[in-house]
ZAKE-614571 format. One record per residue: x, y, z of N, C-alpha, C, O, CB in turn. Coordinates in steps of 0.02 Angstrom, whole numbers, plus 50000, padded with zeros to 5 digits. Glycine has a CB too. Example, Ala and Ser with C-alpha at 12.3 -4.5 7.8 and 13.67 -1.06 7.14 Angstrom:
2
n_xx/n_yy/n_zz/ca_xx/ca_yy/ca_zz/c_xx/c_yy/c_zz/o_xx/o_yy/o_zz/cb_xx/cb_yy/cb_zz
50660/49716/50390/50615/49775/50390/50660/49835/50390/50712/49834/50423/50565/49776/50452
50642/49888/50354/50684/49947/50357/50645/50002/50394/50670/50057/50402/50704/49970/50286
! end
This chain:
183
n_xx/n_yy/n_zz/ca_xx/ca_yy/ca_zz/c_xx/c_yy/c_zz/o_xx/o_yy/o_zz/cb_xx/cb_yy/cb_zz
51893/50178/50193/51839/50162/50240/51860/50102/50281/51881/50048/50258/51772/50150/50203
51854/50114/50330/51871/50068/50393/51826/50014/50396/51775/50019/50361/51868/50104/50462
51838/49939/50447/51800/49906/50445/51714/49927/50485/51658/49906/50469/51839/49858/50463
51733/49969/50533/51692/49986/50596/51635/50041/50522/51575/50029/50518/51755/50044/50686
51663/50087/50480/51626/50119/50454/51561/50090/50383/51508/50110/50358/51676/50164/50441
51612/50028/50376/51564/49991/50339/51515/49952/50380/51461/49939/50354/51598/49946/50295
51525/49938/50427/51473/49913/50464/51423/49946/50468/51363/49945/50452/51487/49900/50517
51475/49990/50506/51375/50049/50517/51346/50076/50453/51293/50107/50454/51382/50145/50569
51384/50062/50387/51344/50110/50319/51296/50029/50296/51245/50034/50262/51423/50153/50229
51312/49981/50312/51269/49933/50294/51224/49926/50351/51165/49924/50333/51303/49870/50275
51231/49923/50408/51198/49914/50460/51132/49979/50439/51074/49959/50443/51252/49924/50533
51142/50049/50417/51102/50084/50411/51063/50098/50340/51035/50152/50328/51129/50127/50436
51064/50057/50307/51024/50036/50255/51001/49950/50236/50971/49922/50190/51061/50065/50201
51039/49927/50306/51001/49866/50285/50911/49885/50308/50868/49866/50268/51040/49789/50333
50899/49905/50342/50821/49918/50379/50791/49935/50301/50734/49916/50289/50812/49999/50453
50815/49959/50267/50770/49991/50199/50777/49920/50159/50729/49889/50138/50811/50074/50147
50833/49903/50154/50808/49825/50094/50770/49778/50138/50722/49746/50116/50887/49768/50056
50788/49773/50188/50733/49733/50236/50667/49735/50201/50639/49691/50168/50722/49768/50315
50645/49814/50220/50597/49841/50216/50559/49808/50141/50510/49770/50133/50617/49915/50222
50611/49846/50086/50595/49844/50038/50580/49775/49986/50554/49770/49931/50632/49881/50028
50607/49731/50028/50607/49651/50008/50536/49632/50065/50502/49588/50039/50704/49599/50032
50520/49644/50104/50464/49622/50153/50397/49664/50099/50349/49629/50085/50479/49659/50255
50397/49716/50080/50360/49748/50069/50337/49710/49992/50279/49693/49981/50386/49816/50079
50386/49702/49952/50377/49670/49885/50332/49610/49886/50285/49604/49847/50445/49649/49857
50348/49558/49938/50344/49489/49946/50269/49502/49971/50220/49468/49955/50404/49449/49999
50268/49556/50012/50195/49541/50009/50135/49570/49975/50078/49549/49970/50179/49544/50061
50162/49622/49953/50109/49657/49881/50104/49607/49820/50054/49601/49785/50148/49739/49841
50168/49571/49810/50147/49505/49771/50103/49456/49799/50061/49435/49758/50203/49466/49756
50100/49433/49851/50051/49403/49903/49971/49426/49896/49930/49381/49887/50078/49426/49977
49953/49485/49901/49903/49529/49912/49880/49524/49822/49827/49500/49802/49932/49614/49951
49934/49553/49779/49904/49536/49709/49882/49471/49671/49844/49471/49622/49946/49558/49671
49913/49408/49701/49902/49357/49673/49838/49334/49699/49790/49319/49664/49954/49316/49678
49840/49332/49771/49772/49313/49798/49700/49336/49776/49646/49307/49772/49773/49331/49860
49722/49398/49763/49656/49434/49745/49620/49453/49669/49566/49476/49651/49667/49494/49774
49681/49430/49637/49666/49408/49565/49633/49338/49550/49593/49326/49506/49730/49410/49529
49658/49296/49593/49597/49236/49606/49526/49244/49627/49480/49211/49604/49617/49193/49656
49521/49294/49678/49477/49321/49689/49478/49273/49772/49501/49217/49786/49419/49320/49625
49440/49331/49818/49411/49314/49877/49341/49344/49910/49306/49391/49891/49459/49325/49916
49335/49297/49973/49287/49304/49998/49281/49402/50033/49337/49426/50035/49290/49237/50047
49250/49430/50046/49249/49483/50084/49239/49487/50131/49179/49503/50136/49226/49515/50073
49260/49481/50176/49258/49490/50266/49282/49568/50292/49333/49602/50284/49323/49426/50307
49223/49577/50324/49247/49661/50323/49294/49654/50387/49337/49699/50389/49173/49731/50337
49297/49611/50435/49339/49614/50476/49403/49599/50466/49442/49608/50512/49322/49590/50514
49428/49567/50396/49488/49536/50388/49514/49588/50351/49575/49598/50348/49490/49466/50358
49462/49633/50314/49483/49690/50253/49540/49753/50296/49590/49779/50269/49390/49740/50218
49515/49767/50367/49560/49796/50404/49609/49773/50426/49654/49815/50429/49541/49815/50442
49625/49719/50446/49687/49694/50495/49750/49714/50457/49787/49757/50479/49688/49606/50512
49764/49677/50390/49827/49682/50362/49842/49760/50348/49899/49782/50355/49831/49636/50297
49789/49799/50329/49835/49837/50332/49838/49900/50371/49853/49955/50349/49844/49846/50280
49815/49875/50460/49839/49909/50510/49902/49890/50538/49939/49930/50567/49799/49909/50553
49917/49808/50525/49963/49778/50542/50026/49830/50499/50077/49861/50515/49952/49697/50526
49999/49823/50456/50055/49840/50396/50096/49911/50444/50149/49920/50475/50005/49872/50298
50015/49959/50423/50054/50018/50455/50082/50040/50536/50095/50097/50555/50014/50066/50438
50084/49990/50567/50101/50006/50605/50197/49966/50601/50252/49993/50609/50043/49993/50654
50182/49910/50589/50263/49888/50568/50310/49956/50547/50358/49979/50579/50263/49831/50491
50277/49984/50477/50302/50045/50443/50320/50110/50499/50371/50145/50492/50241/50068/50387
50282/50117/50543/50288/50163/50590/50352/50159/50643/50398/50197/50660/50226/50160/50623
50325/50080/50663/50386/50056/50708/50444/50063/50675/50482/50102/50703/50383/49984/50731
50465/50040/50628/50528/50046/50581/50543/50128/50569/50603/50141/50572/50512/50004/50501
50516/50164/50561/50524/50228/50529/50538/50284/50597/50586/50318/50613/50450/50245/50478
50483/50276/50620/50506/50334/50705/50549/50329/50748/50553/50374/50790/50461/50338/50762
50599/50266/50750/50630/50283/50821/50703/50292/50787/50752/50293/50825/50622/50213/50891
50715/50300/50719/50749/50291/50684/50764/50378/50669/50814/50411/50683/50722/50240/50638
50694/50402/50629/50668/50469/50635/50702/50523/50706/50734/50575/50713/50583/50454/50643
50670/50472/50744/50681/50528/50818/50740/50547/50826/50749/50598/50860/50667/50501/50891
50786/50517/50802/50874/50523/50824/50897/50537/50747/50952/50516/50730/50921/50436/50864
50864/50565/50709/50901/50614/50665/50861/50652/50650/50803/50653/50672/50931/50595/50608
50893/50699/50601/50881/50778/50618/50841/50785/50528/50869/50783/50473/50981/50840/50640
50792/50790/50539/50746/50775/50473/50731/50862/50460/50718/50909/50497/50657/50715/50493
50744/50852/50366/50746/50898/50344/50669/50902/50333/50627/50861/50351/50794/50902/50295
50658/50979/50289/50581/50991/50261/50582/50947/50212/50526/50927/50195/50558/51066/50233
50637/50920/50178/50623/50891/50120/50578/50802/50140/50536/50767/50113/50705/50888/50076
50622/50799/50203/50594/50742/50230/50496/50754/50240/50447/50729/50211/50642/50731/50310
50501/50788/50277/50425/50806/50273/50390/50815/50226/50336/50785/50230/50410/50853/50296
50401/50849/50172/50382/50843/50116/50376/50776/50090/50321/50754/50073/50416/50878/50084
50432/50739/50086/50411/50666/50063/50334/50619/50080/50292/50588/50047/50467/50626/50094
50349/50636/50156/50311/50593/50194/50238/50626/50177/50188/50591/50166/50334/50592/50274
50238/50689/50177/50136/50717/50140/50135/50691/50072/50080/50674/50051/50112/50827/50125
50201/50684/50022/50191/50676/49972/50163/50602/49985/50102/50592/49978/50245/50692/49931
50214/50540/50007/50189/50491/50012/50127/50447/50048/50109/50389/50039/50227/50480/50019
50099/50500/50094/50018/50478/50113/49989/50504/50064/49962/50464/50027/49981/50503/50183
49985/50563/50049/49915/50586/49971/49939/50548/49929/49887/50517/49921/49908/50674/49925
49986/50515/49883/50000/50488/49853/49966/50398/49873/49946/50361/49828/50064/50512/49852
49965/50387/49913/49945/50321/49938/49862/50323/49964/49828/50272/49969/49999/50299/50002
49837/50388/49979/49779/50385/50009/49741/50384/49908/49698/50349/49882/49763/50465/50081
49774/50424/49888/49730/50431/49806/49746/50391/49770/49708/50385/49722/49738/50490/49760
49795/50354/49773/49798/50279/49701/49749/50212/49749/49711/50173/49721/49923/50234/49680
49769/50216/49848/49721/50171/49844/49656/50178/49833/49623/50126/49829/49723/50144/49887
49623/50242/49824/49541/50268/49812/49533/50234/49744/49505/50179/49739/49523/50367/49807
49557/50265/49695/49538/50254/49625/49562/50169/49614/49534/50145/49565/49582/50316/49569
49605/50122/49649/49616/50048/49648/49550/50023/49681/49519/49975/49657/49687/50023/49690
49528/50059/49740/49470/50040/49759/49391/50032/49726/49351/49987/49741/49471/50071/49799
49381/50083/49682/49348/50073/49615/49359/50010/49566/49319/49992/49523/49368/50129/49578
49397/49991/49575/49417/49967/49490/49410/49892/49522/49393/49848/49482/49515/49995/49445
49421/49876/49586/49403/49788/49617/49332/49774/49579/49283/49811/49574/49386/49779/49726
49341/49722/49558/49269/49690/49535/49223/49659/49605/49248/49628/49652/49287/49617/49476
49180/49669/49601/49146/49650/49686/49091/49596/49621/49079/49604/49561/49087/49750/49760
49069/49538/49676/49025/49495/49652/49005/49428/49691/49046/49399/49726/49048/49481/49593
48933/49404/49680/48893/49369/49725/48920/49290/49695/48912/49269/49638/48803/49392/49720
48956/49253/49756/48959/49202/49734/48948/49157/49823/48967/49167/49881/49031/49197/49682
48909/49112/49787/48897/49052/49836/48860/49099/49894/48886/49083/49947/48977/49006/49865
48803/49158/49908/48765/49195/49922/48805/49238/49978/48781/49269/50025/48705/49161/49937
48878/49231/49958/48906/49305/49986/48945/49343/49933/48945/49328/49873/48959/49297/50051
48978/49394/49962/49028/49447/49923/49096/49412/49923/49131/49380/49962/49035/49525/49963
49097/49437/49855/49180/49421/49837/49203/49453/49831/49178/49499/49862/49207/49395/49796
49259/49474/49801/49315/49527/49761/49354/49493/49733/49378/49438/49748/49358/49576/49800
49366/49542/49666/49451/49508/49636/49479/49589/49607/49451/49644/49603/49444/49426/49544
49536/49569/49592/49553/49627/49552/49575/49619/49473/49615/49578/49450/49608/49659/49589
49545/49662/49443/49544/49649/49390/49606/49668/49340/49658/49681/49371/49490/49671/49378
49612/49673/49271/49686/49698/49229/49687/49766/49247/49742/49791/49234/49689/49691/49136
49638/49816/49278/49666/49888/49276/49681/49891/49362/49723/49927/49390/49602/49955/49240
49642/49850/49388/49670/49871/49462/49746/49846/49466/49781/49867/49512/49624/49833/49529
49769/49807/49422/49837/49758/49426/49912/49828/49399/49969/49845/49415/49822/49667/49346
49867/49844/49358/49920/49899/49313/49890/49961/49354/49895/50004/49310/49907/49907/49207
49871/49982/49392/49874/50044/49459/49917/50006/49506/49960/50041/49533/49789/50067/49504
49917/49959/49518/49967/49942/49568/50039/49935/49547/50087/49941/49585/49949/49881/49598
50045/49920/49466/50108/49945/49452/50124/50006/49464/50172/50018/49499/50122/49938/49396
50078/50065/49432/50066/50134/49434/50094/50148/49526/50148/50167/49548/49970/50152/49411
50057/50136/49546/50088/50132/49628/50145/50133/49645/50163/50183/49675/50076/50081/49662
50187/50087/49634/50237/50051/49630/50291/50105/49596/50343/50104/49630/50219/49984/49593
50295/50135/49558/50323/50180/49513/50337/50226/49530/50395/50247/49534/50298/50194/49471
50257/50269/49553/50286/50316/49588/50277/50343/49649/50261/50398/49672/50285/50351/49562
50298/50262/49679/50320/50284/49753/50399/50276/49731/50443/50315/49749/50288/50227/49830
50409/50225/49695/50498/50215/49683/50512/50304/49652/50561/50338/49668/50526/50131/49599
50463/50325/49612/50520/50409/49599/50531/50466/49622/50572/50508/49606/50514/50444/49552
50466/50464/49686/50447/50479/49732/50515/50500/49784/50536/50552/49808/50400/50429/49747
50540/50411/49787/50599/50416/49849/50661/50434/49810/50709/50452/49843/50614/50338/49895
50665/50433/49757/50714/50431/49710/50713/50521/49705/50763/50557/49711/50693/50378/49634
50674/50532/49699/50667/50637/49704/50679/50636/49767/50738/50653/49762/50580/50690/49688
50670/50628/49832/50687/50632/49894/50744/50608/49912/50765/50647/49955/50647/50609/49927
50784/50564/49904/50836/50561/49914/50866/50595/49877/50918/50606/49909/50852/50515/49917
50873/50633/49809/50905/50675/49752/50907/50742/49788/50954/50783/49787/50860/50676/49677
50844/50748/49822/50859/50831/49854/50855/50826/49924/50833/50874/49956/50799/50894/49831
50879/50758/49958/50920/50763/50020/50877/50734/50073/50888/50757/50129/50944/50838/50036
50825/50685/50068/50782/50664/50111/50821/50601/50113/50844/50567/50067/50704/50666/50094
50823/50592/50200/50855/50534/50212/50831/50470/50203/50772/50455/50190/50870/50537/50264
50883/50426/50213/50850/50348/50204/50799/50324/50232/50770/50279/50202/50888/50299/50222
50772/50349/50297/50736/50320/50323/50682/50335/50303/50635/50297/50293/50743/50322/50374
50685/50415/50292/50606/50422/50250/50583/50407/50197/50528/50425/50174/50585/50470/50239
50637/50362/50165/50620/50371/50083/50639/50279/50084/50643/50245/50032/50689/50443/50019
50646/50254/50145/50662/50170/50125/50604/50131/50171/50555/50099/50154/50757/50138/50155
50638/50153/50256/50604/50106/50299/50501/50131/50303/50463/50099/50339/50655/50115/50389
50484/50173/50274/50414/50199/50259/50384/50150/50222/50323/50154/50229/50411/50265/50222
50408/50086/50168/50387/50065/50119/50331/50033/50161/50275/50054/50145/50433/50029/50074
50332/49978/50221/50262/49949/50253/50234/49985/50281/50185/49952/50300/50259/49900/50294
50227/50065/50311/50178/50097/50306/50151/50138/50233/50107/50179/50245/50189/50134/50358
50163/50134/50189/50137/50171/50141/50095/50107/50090/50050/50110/50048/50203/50217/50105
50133/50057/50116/50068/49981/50074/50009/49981/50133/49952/49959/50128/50116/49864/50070
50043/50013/50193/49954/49983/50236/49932/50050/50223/49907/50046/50166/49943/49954/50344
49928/50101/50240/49874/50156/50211/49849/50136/50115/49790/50124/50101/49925/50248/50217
49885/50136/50080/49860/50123/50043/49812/50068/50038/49755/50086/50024/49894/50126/50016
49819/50010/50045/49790/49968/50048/49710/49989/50095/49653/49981/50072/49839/49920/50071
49722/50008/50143/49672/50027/50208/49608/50081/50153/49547/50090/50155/49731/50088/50292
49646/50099/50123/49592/50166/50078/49573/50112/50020/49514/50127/50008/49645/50261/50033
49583/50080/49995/49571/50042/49934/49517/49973/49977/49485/49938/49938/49661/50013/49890
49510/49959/50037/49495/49920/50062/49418/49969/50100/49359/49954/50092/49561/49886/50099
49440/50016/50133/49383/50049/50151/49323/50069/50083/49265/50051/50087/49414/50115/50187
49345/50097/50041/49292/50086/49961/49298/50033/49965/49285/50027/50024/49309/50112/49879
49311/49970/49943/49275/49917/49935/49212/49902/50003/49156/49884/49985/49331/49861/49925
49223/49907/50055/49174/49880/50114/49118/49947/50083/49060/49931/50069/49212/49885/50219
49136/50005/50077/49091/50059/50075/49038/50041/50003/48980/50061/49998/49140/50137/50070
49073/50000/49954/49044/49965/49869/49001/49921/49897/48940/49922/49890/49105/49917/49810
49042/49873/49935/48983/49805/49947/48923/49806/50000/48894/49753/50013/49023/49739/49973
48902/49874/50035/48856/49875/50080/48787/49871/50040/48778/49883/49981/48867/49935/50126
48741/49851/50090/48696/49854/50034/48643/49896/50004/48597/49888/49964/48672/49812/50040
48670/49951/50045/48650/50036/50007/48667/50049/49966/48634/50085/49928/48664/50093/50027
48731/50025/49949/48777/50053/49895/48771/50049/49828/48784/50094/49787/48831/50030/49901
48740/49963/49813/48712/49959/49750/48712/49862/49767/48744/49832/49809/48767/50003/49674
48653/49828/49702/48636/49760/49719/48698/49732/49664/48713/49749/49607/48545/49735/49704
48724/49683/49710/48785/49638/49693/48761/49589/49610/48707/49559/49612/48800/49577/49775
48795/49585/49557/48779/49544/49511/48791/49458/49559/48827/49441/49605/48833/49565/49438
48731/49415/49510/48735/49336/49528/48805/49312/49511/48820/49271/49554/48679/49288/49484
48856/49320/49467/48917/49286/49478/48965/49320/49452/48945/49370/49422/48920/49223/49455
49031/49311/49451/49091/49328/49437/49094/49340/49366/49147/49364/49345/49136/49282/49459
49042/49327/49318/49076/49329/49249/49019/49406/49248/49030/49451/49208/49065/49242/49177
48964/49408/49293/48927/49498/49273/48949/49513/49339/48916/49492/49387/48822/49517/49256
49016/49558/49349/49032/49603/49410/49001/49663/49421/48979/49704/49381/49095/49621/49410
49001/49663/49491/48968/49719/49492/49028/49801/49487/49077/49809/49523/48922/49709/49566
49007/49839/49444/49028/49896/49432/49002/49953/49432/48968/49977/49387/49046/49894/49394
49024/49990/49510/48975/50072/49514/49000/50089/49493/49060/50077/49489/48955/50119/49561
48960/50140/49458/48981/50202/49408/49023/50263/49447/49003/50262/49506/48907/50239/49373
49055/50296/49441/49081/50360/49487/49049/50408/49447/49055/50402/49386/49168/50376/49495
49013/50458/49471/48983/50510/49441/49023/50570/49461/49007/50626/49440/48911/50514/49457
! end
């Protein structure tokens, strides 16, 4: 391998550790904060992770457009939105919502923490089966910041949809959370 060919084989997977190191740093970000617990702002609950997915998009399509994507690729990519639209639903359940200082909070609690490992897992075997039966890098690397902002975006939409005040009356503090039942 030539010098010119190593260039371009690093040049074309650096975008995925990019990815994949940007993406880490901030799901650790997102988990620590919110295990402290925060305020709920329904306007702030959207931003990050439209921001997110659109980064993920930008990185992934123009990349996409100029290669020749298999079904397997496609396949990945339905696998990896249902996969991200349904772990963030059921993570979205499991946030503790609660009345402190006469607004809404959130934190996440030990099972929302271990779904986000769960997450984490299997989106990694996910790409790990997709690249095994021939889905390229891009779909299976530079996707990682759109598949944390949909997820996130569905785990964030149930919570705003928990804390309205149809939904059910908020406990007085953080140590009685409030917990809807799923029927």
């Amino acid at each position: 391998m030539n010098t010119y060919e190593v260039a371009a084989a690093t040049h074309a997977t650096s975008p995925s550790l990019i990815s994949a190191a940007l993406t880490l740093a901030i799901l650790v970000l997102v988990v620590v904060t919110r295990i402290r617990g925060r305020q709920l702002r329904p306007e702030r609950m959207l931003i990050l992770p439209l921001v997110l997915m659109a980064l993920g998009l930008a990185a992934t399509i123009p990349p996409a457009l100029n290669s020749h994507l298999q079904t397997i690729d496609y396949a990945v990519i339905a696998g990896d939105v249902l996969l991200s639209i349904v772990l963030g639903g059921i993570r979205g359940y499991t946030v503790v919502l609660y009345r402190h200082q006469d607004t809404t909070w959130y934190r996440y609690g030990p099972l929302t923490v271990v779904l986000w490992v769960l997450s984490i897992v299997l989106r990694i075997v996910l790409a790990a089966a997709g690249s095994v039966l021939g889905a390229t890098s891009i779909i299976t690397g530079n996707s990682l910041l759109f598949w944390l902002g949909i997820t996130l975006l569905t785990q964030n939409i149930l919570l705003l949809i928990r804390s309205s005040p149809s939904s059910a009356s908020l406990q007085p503090s953080p140590t009685e959370p409030m917990i809807k039942k799923v029927r």
